[in-house]
N, C-alpha and C positions, 0 to 999 in steps of 0.2 A: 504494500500500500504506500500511497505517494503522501506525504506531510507536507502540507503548502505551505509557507512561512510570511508572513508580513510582520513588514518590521515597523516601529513608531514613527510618532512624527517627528522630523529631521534625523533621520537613520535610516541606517541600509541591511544587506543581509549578512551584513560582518558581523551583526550581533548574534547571529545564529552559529556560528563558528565553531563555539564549544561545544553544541548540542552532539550529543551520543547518540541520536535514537536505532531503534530495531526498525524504521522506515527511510526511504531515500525520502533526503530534504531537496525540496525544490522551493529556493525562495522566487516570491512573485516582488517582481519590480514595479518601481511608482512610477508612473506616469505624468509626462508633464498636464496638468489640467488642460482642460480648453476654457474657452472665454467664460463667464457664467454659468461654469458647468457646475450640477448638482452632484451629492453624493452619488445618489440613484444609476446616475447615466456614468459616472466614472468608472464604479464598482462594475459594470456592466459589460464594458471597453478591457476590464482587470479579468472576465474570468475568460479570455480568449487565451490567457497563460494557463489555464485549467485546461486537465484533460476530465472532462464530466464523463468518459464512457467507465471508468475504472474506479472502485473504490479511492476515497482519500478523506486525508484530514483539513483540514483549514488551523492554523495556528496562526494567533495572531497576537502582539505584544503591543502595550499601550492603545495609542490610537489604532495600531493594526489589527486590534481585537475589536474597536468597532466597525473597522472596515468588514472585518468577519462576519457581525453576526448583521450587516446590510447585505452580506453576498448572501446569505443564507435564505433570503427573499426570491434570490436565482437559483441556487444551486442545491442539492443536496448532499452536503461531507458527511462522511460517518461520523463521526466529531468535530466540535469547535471545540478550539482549548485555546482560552483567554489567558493571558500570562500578564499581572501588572496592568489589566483591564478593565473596561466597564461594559458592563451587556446593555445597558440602556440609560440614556439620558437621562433618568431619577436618580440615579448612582453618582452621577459627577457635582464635583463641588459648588457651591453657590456662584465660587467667584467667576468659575465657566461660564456660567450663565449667563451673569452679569456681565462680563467683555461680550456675549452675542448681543443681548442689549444695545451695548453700545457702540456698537461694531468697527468694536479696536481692530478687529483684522486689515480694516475696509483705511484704514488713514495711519495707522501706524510707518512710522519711518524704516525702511528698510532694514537698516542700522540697528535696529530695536527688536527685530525682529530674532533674535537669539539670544538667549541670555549671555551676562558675563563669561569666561570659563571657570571661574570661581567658584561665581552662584549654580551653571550648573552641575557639575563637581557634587556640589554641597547637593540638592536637590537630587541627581540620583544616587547621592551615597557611591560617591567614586573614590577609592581612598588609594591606591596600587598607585604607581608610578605609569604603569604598564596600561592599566585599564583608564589612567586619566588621557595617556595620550590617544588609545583608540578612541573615547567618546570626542577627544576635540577634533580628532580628524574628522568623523565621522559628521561632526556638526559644521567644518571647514567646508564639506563635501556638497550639504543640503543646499538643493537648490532654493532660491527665496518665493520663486514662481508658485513652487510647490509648496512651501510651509506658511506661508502668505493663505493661500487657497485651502490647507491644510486647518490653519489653525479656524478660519471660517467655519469650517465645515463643522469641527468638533465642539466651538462654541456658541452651534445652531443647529445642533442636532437632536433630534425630534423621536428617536426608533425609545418602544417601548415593549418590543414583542421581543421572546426567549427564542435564542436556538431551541431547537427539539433535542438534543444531546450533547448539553452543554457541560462543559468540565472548567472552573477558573482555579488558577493558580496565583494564590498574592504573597508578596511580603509584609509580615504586620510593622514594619517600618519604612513604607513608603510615602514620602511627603507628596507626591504628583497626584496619587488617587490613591486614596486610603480607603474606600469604598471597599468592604468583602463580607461573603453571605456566609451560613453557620454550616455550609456543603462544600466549599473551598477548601481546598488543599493550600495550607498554608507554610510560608518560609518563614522561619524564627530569625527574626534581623536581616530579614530579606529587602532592599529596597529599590528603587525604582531602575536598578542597574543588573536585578537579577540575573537575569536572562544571557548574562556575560558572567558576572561574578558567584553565582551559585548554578549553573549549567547542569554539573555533575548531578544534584538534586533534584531539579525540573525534569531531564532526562529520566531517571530514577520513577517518577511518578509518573510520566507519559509512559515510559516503556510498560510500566506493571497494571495500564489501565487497557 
């Protein structure tokens, strides 16, 4: 079975690097948006990287787990597995909200559009030498076109409806989305950098499910 992988906002599939699993990882690449495109119509454009004739997973990390459980509108994966995710826009913090509101995405300066490296460091709990420089590469890397469009989408997103076979994976120390239900698989000092820095674990649990 094939494990699709999406990665978060402003990240690629390097963060899937560590993953061990007992399935081939096929990470799905972002897309530059087009003009006023919608989630709906991007996700849509995203599962032409799908092979739908064959069994697979959808894995999806941060924002890549909502991008998951919108594809799951199209497609049917034997499982979604949310890593440092949210399944529906009740889940995310008020202050998400609040930027759709006032649709910081839409006037923000370029420049402003990534955090410090510091802050984000701090924010996903990046403490390695090794793992700081992959996140700032990794944030050197993100296009603006896309995390511009990106963070719109996620600070106006509207999905309210469950995967059918859904699995989430969180750390109870992540400061990005602290959001996790009492059927989560949890990482003890896991935080928003998991997916990199605790691999060997996440692995662990997708394998044994």
């Amino acid at each position: 079975m094939i494990a699709y992988c999406i990665s978060g906002l402003g990240a690629d599939e390097r963060v899937f690097n560590e993953l061990r699993l007992e399935h081939d990882i096929v990470p799905i690449h972002w897309l530059t948006p087009l003009p006023q495109e919608t989630m709906a119509h991007y996700c849509q454009r995203l599962i032409a990287q799908i092979d739908t004739s064959k069994e697979f997973l959808l894995i999806g990390v941060s924002f890549g787990g909502m991008v998951a459980c919108e594809l799951n509108h199209y497609v049917q994966p034997k499982k979604t597995i949310l890593i440092s995710s949210a399944a529906k826009a009740s889940e995310l913090p008020l202050t998400y909200h609040i930027m759709g509101k006032i649709k910081l995405a839409r006037w923000l300066p370029e420049f402003m559009l990534f955090p410090p490296l510091t802050l984000l460091h701090y924010l996903f709990g990046v403490q390695t030498p090794e793992h700081k420089s992959l996140l700032s590469a990794i944030s050197k890397d993100t296009d603006p076109v896309f995390a511009r469009w990106a963070i719109d989408k996620l600070t106006h997103w509207k999905n309210e409806s469950l995967p059918s076979s859904l699995i989430r994976i969180h750390g109870d120390k992540d400061k990005v989305l602290s959001y996790y239900t009492p059927d989560t698989h949890i990482i003890k000092g896991g935080e928003h950098f998991m997916i990199v820095d605790r691999a060997e674990e996440i692995s662990a649990i997708i394998n044994s499910l």
